[in-house]
C-alpha positions in Angstrom: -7.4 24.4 16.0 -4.7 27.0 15.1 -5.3 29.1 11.6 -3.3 29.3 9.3 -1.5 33.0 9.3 -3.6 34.0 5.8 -6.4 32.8 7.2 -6.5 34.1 10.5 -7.6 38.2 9.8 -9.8 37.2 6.9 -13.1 35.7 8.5 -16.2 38.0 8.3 -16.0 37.3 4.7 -17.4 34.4 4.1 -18.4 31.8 0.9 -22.0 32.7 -0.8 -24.7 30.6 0.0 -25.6 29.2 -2.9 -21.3 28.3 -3.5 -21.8 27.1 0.1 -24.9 24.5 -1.1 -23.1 23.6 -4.6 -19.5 22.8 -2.6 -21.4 21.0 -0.2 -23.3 18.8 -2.1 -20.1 18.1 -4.3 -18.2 17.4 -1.2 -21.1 14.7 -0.4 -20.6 12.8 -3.4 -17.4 12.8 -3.2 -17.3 11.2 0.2 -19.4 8.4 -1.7 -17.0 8.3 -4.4 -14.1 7.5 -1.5 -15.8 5.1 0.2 -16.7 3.4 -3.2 -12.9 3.3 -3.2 -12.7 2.0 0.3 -14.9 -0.8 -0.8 -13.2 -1.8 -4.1 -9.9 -2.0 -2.3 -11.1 -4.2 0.4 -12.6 -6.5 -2.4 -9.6 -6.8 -3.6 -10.8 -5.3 -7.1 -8.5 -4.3 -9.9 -6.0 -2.3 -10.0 -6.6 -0.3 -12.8 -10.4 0.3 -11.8 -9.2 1.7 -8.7 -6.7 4.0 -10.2 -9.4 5.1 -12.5 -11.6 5.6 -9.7 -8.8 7.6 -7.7 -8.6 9.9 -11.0 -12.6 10.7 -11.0 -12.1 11.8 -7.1 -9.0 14.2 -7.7 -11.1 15.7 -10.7 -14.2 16.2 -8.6 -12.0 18.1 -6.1 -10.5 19.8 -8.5 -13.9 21.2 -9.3 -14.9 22.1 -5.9 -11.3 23.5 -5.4 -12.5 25.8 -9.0 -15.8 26.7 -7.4 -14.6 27.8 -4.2 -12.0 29.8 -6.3 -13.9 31.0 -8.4 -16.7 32.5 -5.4 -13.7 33.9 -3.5 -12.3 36.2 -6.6 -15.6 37.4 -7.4 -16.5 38.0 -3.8 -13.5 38.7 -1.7 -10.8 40.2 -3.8 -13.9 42.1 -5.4 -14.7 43.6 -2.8 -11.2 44.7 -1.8 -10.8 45.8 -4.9 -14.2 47.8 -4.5 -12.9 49.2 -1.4 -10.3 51.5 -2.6 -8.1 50.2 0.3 -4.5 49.7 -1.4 -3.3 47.9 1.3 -5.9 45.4 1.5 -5.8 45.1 -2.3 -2.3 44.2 -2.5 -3.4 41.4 0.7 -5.9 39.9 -1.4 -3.7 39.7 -4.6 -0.4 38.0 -2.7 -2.8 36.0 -1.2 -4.3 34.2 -4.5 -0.9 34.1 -6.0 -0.2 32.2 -3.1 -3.1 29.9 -3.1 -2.8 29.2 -6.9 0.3 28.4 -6.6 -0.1 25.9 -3.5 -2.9 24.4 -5.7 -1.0 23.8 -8.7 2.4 21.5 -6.6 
């Protein structure tokens, strides 16, 4: 598996635990959620109660994708901001601008 270049210097800093239990239990219903879809397509079901279901899976992603967020400002850019390192500050902020705005296309 090959990083991603703003990935690839950033582990040792990982998500809190209890983010890590909250996203992961999110991330398990969600994969119920999907399959429910699975199912409702292959019964044929309609239309507009799949597309409804779709929409409930994109918002519960979205709330992961807020969670996660949400952990790495308080913890990551924290602490480089806590660090005093200019440098690494400057990292850290190009780096959410740049996740935000891949989130938000």
């Amino acid at each position: 598996m090959t990083l991603a270049p703003y990935t690839q210097h950033r582990y040792g800093i990982n998500m809190h635990a209890a983010t890590r239990k909250a996203v992961h239990d999110r991330l398990r219903r969600i994969e119920g959620q999907v399959g429910g879809l699975l199912r409702m397509v292959q019964e044929d079901r309609y239309c507009v109660d799949v597309l409804t279901q779709i929409n409930a899976v994109r918002a519960a992603l979205h709330k992961v994708e807020q969670e996660i967020l949400r952990d790495h400002v308080a913890h990551c850019v924290a602490n480089a901001f806590a660090s005093g390192d200019v440098l690494e500050q400057r990292q850290k902020v190009e780096e959410l601008v740049d996740t935000v705005g891949r989130m938000t296309r």
